[in-house]
Structures are given as structure tokens and as C-alpha cells.
N, C-alpha and C positions, 0 to 999 in steps of 0.2 A: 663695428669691430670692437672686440674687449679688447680693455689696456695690461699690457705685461705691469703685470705689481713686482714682480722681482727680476733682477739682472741673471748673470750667470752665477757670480760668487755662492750663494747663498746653498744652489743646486751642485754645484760641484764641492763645494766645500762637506756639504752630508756628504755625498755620494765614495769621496775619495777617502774623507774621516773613517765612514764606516765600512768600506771596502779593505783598508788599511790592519783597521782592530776584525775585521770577519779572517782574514788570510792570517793574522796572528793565533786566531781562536781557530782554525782550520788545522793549521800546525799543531797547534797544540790537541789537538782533537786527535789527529793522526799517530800522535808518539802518547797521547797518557789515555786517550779513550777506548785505547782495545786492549784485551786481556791478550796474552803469549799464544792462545791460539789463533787471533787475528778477527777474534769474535767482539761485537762493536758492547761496551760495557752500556748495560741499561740504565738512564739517567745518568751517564756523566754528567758532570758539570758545564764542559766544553760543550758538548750536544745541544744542552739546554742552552747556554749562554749564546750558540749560533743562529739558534731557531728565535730570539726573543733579541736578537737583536737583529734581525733580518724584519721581525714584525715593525719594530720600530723605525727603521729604515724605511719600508715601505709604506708607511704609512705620513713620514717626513716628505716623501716623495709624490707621495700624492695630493700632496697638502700645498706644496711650492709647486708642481704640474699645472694647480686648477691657475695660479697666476702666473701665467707663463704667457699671455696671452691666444688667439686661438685663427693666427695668420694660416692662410690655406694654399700662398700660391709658393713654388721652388722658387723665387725670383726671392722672396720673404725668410724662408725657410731656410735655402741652401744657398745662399752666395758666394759670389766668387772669394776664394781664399790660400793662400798659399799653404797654410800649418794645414788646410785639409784634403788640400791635393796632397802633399808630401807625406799626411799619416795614414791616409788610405793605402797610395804607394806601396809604403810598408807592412799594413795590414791584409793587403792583397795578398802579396808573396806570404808572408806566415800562413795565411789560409790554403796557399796551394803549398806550399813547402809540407803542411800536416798532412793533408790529402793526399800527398804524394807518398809519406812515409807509410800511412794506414794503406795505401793500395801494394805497396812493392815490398814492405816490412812484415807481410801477416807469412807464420807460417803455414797456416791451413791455408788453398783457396779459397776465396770468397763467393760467399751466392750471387746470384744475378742479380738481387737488389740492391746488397751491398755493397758490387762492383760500379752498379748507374751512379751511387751515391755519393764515389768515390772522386769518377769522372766530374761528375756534374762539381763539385768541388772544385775542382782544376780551374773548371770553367769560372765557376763565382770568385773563385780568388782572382785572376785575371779580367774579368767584371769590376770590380772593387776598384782596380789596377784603373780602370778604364773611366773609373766612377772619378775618381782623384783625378783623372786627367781633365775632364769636362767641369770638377770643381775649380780651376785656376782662374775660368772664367765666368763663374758662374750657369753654367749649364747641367743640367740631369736627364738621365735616359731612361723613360717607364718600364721599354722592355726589357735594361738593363737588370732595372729592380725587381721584378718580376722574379727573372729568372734566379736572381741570387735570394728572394723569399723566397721558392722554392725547394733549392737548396736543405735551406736552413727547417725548412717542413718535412722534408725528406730525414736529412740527418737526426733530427728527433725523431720519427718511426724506428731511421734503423739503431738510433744508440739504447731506445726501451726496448724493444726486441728482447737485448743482450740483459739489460738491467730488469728488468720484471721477472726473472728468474731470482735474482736476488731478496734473500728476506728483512736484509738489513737497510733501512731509510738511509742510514747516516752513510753509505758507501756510495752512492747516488743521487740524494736528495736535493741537494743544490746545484749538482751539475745540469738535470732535469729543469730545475728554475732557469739555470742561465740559457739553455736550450729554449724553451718555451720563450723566455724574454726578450733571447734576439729576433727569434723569429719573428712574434710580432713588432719588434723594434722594425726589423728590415720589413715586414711589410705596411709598415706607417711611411717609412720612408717614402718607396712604393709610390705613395699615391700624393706625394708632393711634384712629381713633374707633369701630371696630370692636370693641375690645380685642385685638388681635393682630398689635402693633407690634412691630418685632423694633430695639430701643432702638440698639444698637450696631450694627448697621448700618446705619441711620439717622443716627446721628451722624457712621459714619467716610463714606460716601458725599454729605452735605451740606456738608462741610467738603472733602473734595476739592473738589467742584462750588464752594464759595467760593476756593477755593485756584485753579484754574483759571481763573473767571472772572476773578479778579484779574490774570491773564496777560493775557487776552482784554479788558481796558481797555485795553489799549496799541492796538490795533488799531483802526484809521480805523472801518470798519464794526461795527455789534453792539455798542459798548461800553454804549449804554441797555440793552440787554435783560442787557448782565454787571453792570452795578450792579444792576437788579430783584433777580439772582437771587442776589446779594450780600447786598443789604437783607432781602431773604425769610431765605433761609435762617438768616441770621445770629442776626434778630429774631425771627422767627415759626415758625422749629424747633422740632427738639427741645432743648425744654430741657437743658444741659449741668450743672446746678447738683443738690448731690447731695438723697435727699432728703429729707425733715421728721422728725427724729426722733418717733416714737411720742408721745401724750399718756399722763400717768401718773399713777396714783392717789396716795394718800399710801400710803407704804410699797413706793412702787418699783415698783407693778404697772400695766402699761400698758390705756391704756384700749381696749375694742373698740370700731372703728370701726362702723359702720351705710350696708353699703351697698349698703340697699334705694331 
């Protein structure tokens, strides 16, 4: 088994720094990077300064991910925890609260795939819900996670649908990042109640996705479904903390565990 080289500090500490200064530079992107017709100005400054520190960001994160060590079972992964029961909880309801708005807010009817997408929503927000309840004690449900990757595989088709008509990057660009990152965030999760979590990718793909979504609060639309996947990931991830040293006998011999 590789040794975690870093704690949690080091990964949350990027993660929330630069999520922090991206949502300020999102802001500011929003009120000085478009011209009065709502046309995105070429080479802002703002533009440039979110894409180049998004690089850097990612690349922090993948850097501190490869030391993260590379534990594969839910029992390692996701243990029992009260701040991750109680933030999924919350993160739950935000994801159905949004879903519920996109479904019964839209003026037009929705197509049939939009409307699965909508439902299925419902569903993975009340998943998540259910995900936080089996955190308390340390337990996780594969076909839980499944269905809530899903989800989030879905909702990326139908949110580029709508955005690939679009010819402006900077009106979309990062929302697409955060989309893509939970997704495979949630399906890394996935494959921790299986035993066959792949730890470090897990961690460096959930922490983009918090790092992105933190851009994506700046923005009129979406920003409930960017705190959900905020408070999920944050709380009810993978654990970032390294982990229990062995029990040991007297004379320094460690005990074997029993895990029948």
C-alpha cells in the first residue's frame, strides 16, 4: 500500500484558496468582461486570469492527489462521520430543491429527456440524502452511487445540448468543467463500496469539481445545484485525513485486524 504524504490541510487549503479568488474573478468577469450588448469581450483580462488560474489549480491538485495515498476499500475511504452525514443531508435536499425548480419553473414544456433528467434528479438528491444517512456509521451503497453517477452523466448531455449552440467559451466554460468533474467525482465514489476505489483519483477529480463549482456560484443560474455539489463533496467524500495507525501489542507488535 502507498503512504499518504499529505494530510487534508495542504488539499483543502488550494482547493478553497483558489475557488475563493476564481468566484471573485468570475464576478468580475461577469460585470467588466462583456460589452453592453452582453457580447463576452475578446481577451479580457478576467477571462484570461480564470483560465490560468484554473491551469494552475489543476495542476496543484494533481500534484498533492498522486500523495494522497491509494486506499481502495469504503471502510478506508468513507468512514463513519457525523460532518458527512449532516453535509450530504444538506447537499441532498439543494440537489432536489434545483431539480425540482428546473422541472416545474421552465416555461416551455420539457422534452422527454430533459424531463428523465429532471426526475432522476429528484431521485439522486434523495440518494445523497440516503448516502449521509449510511455515513453516520460508516456504511456506503454501490447501487446508490451508481444511480446518482448516472445522474450527473445524464445532466451533462442535457445541460451541452443547450450550451453547444452557444459560440461564447466564457458563458459556459467552467460550468462544463464542474459538470464533467462531478461526474467522474461521483463515479470514483462509485467504486469505493465495492472495494475498488481508485483513492487519488477520487480526491484530485472531487476537488476540481469543488474548485469549479465555486466559480459557477458567481453565476445568476445553477449556483444551488454549485453549493450541493460543494457541500457533498466536501463533507461526504473521500476522506482526505491520513490513516489510523495500526493497534499494537505490548512489545511493538501490531495487531491483526479481523475482516471477516
Amino acid at each position: 500500500m502507498k503512504p499518504q504524504k499529505f494530510g487534508p490541510l495542504p488539499v483543502l487549503g488550494l482547493t478553497l484558496a483558489a475557488g475563493l479568488a476564481g468566484f471573485i474573478l468570475r464576478m468580475l468577469m461577469l460585470s467588466l468582461g462583456y460589452d453592453q450588448l452582453g457580447v463576452q469581450i475578446s481577451g479580457h483580462w478576467t477571462y484570461i486570469s480564470l483560465w490560468a488560474l484554473s491551469l494552475v489549480t489543476l495542476a496543484g491538485l494533481a500534484f498533492l492527489s498522486t500523495g494522497m495515498g491509494n486506499r481502495r476499500s469504503a471502510a478506508e475511504n468513507l468512514p463513519a462521520s457525523l460532518p458527512a452525514a449532516i453535509g450530504s443531508g444538506i447537499a441532498g435536499g439543494l440537489l432536489f430543491v434545483q431539480c425540482l425548480i428546473e422541472l416545474l419553473g421552465q416555461l416551455e414544456p420539457l422534452d422527454i429527456f430533459d424531463l428523465v433528467v429532471r426526475v432522476l434528479g429528484l431521485v439522486a438528491g434523495g440518494l445523497i440524502v440516503f448516502g449521509g444517512y449510511l455515513r453516520r456509521t460508516g456504511r456506503a451503497s454501490a447501487p446508490a452511487g451508481m444511480a446518482i453517477t448516472l445522474f450527473f452523466a445524464l445532466r451533462l448531455v442535457s445541460q451541452f445540448r443547450g450550451w453547444s449552440s452557444d459560440p461564447m467559451l466564457g458563458d459556459y466554460g467552467f460550468s462544463l468543467l464542474a459538470c464533467i468533474c462531478t461526474m467522474l467525482a461521483a463515479y470514483y465514489l462509485a467504486g469505493f463500496p465495492l472495494n475498488e476505489g481508485r483513492r487519488r483519483l477520487c480526491i484530485f477529480f472531487s476537488m476540481a469539481a469543488v474548485f469549479f463549482s465555486c466559480i459557477c456560484l458567481a453565476d445568476p443560474e445553477g449556483w444551488i445545484m454549485s453549493l450541493s455539489v460543494i457541500l457533498w463533496l466536501l463533507t461526504g467524500g473521500c476522506t482526505l485525513s491520513r490513516p489510523r495507525p495500526p493497534r499494537r501489542r505490548p512489545g511493538n507488535l501490531p495487531v491483526e485486524e479481523n475482516h471477516d
